[in-house]
C-alpha positions as CSV (number, residue, x, y, z in Angstrom):
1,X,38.3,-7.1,6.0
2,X,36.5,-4.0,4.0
3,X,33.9,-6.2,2.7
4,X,33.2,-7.2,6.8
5,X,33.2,-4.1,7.8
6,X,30.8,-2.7,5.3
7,X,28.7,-5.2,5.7
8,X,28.4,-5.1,9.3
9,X,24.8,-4.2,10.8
10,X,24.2,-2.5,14.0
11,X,20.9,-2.7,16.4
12,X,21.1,0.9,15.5
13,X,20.2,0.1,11.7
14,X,17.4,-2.6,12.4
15,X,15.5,-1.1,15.6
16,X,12.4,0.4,15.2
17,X,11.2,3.5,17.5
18,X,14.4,3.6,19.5
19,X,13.1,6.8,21.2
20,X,10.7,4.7,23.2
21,X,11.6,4.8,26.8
22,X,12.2,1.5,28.8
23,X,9.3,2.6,31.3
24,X,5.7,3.3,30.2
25,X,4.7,5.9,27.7
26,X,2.3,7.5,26.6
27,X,1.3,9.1,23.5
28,X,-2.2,11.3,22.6
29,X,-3.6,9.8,19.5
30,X,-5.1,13.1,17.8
31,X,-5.1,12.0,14.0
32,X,-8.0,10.0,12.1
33,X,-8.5,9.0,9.1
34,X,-11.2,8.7,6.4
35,X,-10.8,7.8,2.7
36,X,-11.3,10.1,0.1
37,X,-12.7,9.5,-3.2
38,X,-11.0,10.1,-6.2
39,X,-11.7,9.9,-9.5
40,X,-10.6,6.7,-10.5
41,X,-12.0,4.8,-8.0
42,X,-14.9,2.3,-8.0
43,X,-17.6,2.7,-5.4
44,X,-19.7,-0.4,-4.1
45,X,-23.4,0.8,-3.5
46,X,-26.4,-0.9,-2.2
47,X,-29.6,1.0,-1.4
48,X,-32.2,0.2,0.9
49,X,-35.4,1.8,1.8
50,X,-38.6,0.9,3.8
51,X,-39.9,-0.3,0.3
52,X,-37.5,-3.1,-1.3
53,X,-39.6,-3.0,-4.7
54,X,-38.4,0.7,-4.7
55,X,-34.7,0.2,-3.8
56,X,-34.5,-2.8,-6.1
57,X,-34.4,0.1,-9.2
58,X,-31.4,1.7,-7.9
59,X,-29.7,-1.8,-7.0
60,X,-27.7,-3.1,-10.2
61,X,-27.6,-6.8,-11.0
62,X,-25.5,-8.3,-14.0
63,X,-23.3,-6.1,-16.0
64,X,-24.8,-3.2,-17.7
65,X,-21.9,-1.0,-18.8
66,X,-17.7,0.0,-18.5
67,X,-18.8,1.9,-15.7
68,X,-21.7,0.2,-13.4
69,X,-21.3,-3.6,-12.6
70,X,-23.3,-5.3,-9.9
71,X,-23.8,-2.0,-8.1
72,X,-20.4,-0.9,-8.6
73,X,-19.8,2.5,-10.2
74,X,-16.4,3.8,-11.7
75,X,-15.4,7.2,-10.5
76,X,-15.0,9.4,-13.5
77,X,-12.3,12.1,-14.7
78,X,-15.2,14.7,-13.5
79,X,-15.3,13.2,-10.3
80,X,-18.7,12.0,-10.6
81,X,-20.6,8.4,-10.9
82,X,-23.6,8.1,-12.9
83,X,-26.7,6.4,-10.9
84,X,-30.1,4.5,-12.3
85,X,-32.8,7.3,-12.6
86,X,-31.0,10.2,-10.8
87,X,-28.0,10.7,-12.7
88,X,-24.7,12.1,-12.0
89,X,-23.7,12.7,-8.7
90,X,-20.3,14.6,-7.8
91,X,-18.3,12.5,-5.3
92,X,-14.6,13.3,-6.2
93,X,-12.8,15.0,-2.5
94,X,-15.2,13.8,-0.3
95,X,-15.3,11.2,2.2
96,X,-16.9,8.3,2.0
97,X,-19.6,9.2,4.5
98,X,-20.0,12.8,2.8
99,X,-20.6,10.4,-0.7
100,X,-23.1,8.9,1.2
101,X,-25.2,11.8,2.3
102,X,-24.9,13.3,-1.3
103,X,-26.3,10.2,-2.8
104,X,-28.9,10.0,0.2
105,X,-30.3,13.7,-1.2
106,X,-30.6,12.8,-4.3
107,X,-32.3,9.4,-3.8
108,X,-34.8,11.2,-1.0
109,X,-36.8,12.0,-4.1
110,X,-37.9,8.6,-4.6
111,X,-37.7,6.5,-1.3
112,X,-38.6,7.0,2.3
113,X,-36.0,7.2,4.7
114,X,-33.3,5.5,2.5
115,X,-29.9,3.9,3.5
116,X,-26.8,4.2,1.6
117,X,-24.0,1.2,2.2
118,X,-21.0,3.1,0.1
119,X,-17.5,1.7,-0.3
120,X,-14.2,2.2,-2.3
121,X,-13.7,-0.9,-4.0
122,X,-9.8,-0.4,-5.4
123,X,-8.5,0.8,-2.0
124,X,-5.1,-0.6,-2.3
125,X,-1.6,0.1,-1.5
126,X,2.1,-1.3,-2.8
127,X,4.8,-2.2,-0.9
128,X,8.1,-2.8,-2.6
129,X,12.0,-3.5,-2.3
130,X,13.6,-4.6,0.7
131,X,10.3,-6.7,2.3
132,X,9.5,-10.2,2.6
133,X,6.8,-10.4,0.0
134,X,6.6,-7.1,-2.2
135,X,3.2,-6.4,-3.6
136,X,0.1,-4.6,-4.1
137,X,-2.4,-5.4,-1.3
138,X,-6.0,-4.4,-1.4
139,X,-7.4,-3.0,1.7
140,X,-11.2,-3.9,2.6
141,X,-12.5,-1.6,5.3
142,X,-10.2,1.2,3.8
143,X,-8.0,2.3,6.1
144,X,-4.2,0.8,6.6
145,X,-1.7,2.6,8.5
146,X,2.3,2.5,7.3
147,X,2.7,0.2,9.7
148,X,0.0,-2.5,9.2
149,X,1.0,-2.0,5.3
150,X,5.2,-3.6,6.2
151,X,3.6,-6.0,8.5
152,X,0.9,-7.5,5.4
153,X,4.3,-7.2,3.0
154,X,6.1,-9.6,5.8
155,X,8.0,-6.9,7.7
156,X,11.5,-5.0,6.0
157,X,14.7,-7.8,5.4
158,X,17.2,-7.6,7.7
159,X,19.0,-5.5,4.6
160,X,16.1,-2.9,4.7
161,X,17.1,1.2,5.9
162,X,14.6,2.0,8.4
163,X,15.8,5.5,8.3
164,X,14.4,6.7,5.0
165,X,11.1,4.6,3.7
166,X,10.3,6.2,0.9
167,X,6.2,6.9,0.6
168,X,4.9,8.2,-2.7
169,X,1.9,9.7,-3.3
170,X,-0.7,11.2,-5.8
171,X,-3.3,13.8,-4.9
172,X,-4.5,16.8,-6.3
173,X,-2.5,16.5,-9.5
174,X,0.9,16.0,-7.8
175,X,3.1,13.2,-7.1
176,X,4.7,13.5,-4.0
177,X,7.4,12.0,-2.3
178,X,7.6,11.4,1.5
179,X,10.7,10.3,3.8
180,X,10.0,8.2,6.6
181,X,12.2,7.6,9.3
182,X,10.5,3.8,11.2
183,X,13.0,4.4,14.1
184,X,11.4,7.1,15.4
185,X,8.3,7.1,17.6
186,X,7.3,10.6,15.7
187,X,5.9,8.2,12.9
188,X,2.6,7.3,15.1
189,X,1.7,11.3,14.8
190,X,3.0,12.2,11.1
191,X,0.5,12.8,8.7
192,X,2.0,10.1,6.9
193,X,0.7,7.4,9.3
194,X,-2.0,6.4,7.6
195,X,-1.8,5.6,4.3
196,X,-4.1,6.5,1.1
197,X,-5.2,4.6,-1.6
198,X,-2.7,3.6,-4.1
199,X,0.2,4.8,-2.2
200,X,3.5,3.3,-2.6
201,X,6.3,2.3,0.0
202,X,9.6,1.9,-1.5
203,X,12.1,0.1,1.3
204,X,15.9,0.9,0.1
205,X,18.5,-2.0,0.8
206,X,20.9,-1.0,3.2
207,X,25.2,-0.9,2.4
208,X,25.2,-4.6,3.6
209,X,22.5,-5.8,1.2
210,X,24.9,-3.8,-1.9
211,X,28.2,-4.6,-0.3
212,X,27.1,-8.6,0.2
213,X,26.0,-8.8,-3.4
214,X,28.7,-7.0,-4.9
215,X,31.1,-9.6,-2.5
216,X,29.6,-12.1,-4.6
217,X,29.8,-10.8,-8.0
218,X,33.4,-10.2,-7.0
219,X,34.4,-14.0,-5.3
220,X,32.3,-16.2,-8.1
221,X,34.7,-15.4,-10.9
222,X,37.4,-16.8,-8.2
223,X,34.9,-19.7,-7.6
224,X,34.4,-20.9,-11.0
225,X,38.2,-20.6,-12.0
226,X,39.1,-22.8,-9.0
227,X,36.6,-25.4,-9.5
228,X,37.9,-25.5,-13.5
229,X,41.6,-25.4,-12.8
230,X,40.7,-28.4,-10.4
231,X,38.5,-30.3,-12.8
232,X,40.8,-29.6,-15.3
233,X,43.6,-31.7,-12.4
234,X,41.5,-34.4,-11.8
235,X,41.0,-35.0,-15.8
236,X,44.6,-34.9,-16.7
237,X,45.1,-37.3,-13.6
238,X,42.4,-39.7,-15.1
239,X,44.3,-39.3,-18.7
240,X,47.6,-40.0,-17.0
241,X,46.5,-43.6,-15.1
């Protein structure tokens, strides 16, 4: 009757954003988002100009070294990428779009009017514990909320705490660790909404999750001797006819 009662979940323990009124609400959306790049990170950049026999120097094709494939370029521990002809440029803390205008200035030495397509490769994010299918996802157009991250990992088990989903994350030299509470509408304006690159969601299991498997652990024993004292029945009964 313990093991029942432990085990028991509520609505209460499974509902998300309970503070959602039955009638129509409505919430101002005043946060946005735009990746930052880190050190670390590998940037996708193609550059384009009014002459394509001029962009095609600063276009990459084939492997060349550790740090510049195919027009990729690895984010260093100075925050900067090294480009054909023009050299380091610093990157680390800005935005994509500010990465693009600072490799813009620097290229407006040798092209007309250029354009800049500039990407995070490695934006990804990891989603463990108590979710259908716990993994590291990689995010193409670079931005994923806390939200759309559960819902790629297959949404929490039925075992999963909604209270306290634990978001970890690294950024200016810090590890930092983040409850969130998925029952609560607050989460659609908390700075912790939209995720960063290489963040990590933790889901905890729940008492029912612990108290089921421990029931297990506790009745198999009980199982097993059953099913030997019976198999040891049935062979003495053979031995006997």
């Amino acid at each position: 009757m313990l093991i029942l009662s432990e085990s028991c979940i509520t609505r209460k323990d499974i509902s998300y954003f309970q503070d959602i009124s039955d009638t129509v609400s409505i919430q101002a959306i005043n946060q946005g988002f735009e990746a930052i790049v880190k050190s670390g990170d590998i940037l996708s950049i193609h550059v384009s100009s009014l002459s394509k026999e001029a962009s095609s120097f600063f276009n990459v094709t084939g492997e060349t070294t550790d740090s510049q494939v195919a027009n990729t370029y690895l984010v260093n521990s100075a925050g900067e990428i090294e480009l054909p002809l023009i050299g380091s440029v610093q990157v680390s803390g800005l935005t994509t779009q500010e990465a693009k205008l600072a490799v813009k200035s620097k290229l407006q030495k040798y092209l007309v009017d250029p354009t800049i397509n500039l990407r995070i490769r490695n934006f990804k994010v990891t989603v463990l514990g108590e979710v259908q299918n716990p993994g590291v996802y990689t995010i193409p157009n670079e931005k994923i909320t806390l939200v759309e991250a559960l819902g790629l990992a297959g949404d929490l088990s039925i075992y999963g705490k909604r209270a306290n989903v634990l978001l970890i994350r690294e950024e200016n030299g810090q590890r930092k660790f983040f409850k969130v509470d998925l029952r609560s509408k607050e989460l659609f304006t908390s700075e912790y909404y939209y995720l960063h690159s290489n963040d990590i969601l933790y889901v905890e299991p729940g008492k029912g999750k612990i108290s089921s498997a421990d029931s297990i652990y506790r009745i198999l024993p009980i199982v097993l001797s059953g099913l030997t004292t019976i198999a040891l029945f049935l062979r003495l009964g053979s031995l006997t006819f």
